[in-house]
C-alpha positions in Angstrom: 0.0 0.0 0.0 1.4 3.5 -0.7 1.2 5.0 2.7 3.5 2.0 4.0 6.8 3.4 3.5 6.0 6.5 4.7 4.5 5.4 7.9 7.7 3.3 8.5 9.8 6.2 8.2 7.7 8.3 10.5 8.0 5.1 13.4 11.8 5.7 12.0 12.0 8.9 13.7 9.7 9.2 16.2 8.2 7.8 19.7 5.4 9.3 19.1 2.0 6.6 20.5 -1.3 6.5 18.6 -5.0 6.0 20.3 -8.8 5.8 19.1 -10.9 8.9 19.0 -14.6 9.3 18.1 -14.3 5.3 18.8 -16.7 3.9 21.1 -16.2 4.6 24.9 -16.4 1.5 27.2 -16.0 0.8 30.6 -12.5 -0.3 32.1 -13.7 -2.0 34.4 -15.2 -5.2 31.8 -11.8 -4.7 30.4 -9.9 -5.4 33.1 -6.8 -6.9 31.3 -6.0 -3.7 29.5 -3.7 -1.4 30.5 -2.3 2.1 30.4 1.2 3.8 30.6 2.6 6.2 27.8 1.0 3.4 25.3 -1.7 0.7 25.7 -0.7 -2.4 27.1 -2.8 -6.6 27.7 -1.9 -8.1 30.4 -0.6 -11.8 29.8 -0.4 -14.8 31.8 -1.0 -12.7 34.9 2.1 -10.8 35.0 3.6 -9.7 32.1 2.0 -6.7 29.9 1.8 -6.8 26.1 2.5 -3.8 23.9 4.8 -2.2 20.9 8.4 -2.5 21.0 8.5 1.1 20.0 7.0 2.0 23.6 9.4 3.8 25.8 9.2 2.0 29.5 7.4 4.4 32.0 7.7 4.9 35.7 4.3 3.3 36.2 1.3 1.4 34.6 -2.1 1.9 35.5 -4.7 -0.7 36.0 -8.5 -0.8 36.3 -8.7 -0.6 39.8 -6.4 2.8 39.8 -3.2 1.0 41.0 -0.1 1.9 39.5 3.4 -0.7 39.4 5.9 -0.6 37.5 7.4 -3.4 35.2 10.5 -5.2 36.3 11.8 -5.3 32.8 11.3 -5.6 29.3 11.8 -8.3 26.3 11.4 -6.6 22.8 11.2 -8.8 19.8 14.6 -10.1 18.4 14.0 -8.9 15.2 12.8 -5.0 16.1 14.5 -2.3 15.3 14.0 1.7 14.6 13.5 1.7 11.4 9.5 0.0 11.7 9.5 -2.3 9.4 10.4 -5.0 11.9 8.6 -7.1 14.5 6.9 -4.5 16.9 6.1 -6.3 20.1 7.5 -6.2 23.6 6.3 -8.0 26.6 7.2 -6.5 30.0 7.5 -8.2 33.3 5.7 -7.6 36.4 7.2 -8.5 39.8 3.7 -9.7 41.6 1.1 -11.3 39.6 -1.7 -9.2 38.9 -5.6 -10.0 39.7 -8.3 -10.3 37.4 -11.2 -12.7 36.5 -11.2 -10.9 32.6 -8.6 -11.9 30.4 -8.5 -12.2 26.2 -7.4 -15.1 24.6 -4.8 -15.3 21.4 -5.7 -16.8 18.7 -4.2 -19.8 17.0 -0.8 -17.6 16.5 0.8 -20.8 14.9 -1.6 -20.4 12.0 -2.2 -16.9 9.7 -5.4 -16.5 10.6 -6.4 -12.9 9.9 -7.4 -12.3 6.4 -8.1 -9.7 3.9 -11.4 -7.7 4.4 -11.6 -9.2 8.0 -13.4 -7.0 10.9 -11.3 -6.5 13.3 -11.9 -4.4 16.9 -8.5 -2.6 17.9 -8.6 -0.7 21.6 -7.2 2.1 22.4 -7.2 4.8 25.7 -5.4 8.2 24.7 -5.0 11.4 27.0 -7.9 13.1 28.0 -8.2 16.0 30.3 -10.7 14.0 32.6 -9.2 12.3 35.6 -10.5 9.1 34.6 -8.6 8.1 31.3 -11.5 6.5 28.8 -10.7 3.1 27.1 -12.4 3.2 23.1 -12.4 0.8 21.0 -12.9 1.5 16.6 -13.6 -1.5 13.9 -10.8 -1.6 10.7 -11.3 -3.7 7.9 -7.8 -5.4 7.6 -5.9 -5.2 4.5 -1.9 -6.6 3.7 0.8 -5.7 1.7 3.2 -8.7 0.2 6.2 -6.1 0.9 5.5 -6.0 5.1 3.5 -9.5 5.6 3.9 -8.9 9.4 2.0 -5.7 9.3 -1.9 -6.0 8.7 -3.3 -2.3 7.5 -6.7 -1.3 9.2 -9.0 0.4 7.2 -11.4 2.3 9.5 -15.0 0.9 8.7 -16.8 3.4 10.5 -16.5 6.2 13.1 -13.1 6.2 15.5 -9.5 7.1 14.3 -6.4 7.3 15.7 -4.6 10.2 17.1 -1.2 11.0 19.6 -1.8 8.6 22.6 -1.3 4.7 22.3 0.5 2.3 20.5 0.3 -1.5 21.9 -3.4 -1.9 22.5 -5.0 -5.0 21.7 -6.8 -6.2 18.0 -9.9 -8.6 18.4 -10.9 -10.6 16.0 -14.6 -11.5 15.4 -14.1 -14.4 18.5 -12.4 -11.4 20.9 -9.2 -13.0 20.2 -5.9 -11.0 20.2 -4.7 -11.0 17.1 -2.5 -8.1 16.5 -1.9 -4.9 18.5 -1.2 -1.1 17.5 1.6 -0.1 15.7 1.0 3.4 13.8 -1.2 5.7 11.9 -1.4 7.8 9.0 -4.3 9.3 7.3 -7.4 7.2 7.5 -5.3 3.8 7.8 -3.8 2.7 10.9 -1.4 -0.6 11.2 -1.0 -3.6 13.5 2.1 -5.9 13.9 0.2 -9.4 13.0 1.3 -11.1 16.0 1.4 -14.7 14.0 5.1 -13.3 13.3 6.2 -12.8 16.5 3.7 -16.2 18.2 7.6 -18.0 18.7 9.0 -14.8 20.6 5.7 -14.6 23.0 6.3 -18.6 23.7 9.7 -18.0 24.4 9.3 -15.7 26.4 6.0 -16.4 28.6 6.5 -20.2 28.5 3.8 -21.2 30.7 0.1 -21.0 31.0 -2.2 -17.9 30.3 -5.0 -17.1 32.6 -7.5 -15.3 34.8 -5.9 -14.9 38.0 -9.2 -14.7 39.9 -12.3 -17.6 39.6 -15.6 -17.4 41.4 -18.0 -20.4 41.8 -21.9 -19.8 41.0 -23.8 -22.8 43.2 -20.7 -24.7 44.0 -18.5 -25.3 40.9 -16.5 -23.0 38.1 -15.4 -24.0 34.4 -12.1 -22.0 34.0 -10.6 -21.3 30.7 -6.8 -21.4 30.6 -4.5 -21.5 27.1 -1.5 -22.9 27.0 1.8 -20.8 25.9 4.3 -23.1 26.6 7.5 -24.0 24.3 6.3 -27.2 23.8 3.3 -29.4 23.9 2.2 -30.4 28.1 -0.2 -32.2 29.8 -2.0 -31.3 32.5 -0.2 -31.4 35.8 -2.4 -29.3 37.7 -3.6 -29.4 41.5 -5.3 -27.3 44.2 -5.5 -26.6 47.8 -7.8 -24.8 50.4 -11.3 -25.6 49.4 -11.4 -26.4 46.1 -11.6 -29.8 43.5 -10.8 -30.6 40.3 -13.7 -32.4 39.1 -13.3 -32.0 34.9 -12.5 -30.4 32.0 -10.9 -30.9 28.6 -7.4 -30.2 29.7 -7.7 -33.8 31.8 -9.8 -35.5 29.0 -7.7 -34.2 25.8 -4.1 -35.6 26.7 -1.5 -33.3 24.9 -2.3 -29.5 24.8 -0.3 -27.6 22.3 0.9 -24.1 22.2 -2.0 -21.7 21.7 -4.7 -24.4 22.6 -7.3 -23.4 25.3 -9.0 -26.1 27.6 -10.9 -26.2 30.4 -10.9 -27.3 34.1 -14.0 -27.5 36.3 -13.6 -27.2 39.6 -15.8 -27.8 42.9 -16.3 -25.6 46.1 -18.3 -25.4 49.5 -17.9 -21.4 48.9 -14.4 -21.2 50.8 -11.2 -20.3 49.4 -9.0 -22.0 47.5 -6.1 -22.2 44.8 -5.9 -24.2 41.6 -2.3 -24.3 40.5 -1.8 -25.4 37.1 1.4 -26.8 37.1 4.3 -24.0 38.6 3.5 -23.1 42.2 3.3 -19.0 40.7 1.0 -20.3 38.2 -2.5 -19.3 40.7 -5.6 -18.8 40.0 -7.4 -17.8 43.4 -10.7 -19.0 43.9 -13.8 -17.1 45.6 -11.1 -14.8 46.9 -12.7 -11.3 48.4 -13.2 -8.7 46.7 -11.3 -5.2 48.7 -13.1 -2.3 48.4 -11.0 0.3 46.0 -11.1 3.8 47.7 -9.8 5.6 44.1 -9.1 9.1 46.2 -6.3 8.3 48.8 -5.9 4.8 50.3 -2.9 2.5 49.1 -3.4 -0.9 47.7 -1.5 -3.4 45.6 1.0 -1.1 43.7 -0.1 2.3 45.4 -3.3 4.2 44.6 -3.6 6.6 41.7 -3.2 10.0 43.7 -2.8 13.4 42.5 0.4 13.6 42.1 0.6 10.6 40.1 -2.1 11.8 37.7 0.2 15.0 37.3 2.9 12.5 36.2 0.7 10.4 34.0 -0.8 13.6 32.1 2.7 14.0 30.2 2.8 10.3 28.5 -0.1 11.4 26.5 -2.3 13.9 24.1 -5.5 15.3 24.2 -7.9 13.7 22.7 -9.9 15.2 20.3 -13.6 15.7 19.3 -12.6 16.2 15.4 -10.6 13.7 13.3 -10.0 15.6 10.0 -6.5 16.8 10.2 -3.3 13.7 9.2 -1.4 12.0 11.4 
């Protein structure tokens, strides 16, 4: 596509983020897995954050619940580089696992499965002058070039474009299953790195099982949802204590799980507390754990609370967001 080469030079020479506006505002809180720093960010496999290479590494990362924390370090894709045209993912490391019940699934990342003239949902948060920072969401309709086969270019298909903000958030296909993530913008097209290209680099690297970190039981038993993102193909070894049981699920009946599969466990409770550990002992998913009541003004929590002078800090990753959408970016 034309604009390619120029967009590759721009991520050549600048830092600069990209973010959704006139997209579809949503609440953060049923997105729970997405995060915000001086880009968007997914969490994975409960403690590491997915994003764009390009992203500089901030002081802090913000989270649903208004706690901050900041990433121990970062692994960028072996084959990125300034220049763009490379492999734009990082995955970041977070020193305590983080706790969610809402996580999104990859896809099949072994196989290409995004194809021309597919829908695809990309997310986005940008800067806002509002204390509370707004997570949007546009559709593209993707498109590919044969010159940059790890770059998918989105098409917007209806209202929502992107402007100075966030690179690194999430792409959903039709099944809400990450596919891609941000990468730049220019004009009316944005781009994603297809993360098919870089599906060896996020095994590598997370080797293990992805997951909600936090399960509920609704009259006495759960089916949790785990996929597996291991080097190489496992069986299940998990096991639980406090009050819960492992009573079923496909990742018992199926045998060997491969990368990128997803099966099931179903698990048994009286209503207590409990664990089920799938197979490393930091590998946790915490059953019917209590919720703590978030006090978003002043009081501390798991990473610190999202005060005023933090705010102050956090307004100069980003740009305002704007009501209009007419001028290039």
């Amino acid at each position: 596509m034309k604009h390619i080469k120029k967009t590759l030079l721009i991520m050549a020479i600048s830092n600069n983020v990209y973010a959704i506006t006139d997209g579809t505002a949503v609440d953060w809180n049923n997105y729970q897995d997405m995060v915000t720093m001086n880009c968007t960010g997914t969490l994975i496999a409960g403690k590491f954050i997915l994003t764009a290479a390009h992203c500089d590494e901030p002081d802090m990362i913000r989270f649903s619940d208004h706690t901050i924390v900041a990433s121990t370090q970062r692994s960028d894709h072996p084959d990125w580089d300034l220049s763009g045209a490379k492999v734009d993912v990082s995955l970041w490391s977070l020193q305590n696992s983080r706790k969610t019940t809402q996580i999104h699934y990859f896809s099949d990342l072994t196989k290409n499965t995004v194809q021309d003239a597919d829908t695809l949902t990309l997310f986005g948060f940008g800067s806002t002058s509002n204390a509370d920072i707004p997570l949007h969401y546009a559709t593209v309709n993707a498109e590919f070039d044969p010159t940059y086969q790890q770059v998918i270019n989105g098409l917007f298909a209806n209202q929502g474009q992107g402007i100075g903000g966030d690179s690194g958030g999430a792409w959903l296909n039709n099944n809400n299953e990450i596919v891609a993530i941000n990468k730049s913008i220019y004009g009316t097209t944005t781009f994603g790195t297809n993360l098919h290209y870089a599906e060896a680099f996020i095994r590598q690297t997370i080797d293990g099982w992805h997951y909600p970190t936090l399960a509920n039981t609704s009259n006495g038993s759960a089916t949790i949802t785990v996929q597996s993102l291991h080097q190489n193909t496992v069986t299940d070894s998990a096991y639980t204590s406090g009050d819960v049981q492992i009573i079923g699920g496909t990742c018992i009946e199926n045998g060997e799980i491969n990368s990128y599969d997803k099966c099931t466990y179903v698990i048994e409770s009286q209503g207590g507390e409990g664990n089920l550990i799938l197979g490393r002992s930091d590998e946790v998913i915490q059953i019917n754990k209590p919720v703590p009541v978030i006090d978003n003004g002043s009081s501390s929590s798991d990473g610190g609370s999202f005060g005023l002078l933090s705010l102050l800090l956090f307004s100069g990753f980003g740009f305002y967001r704007r009501k209009n959408s007419g001028s290039e970016h």
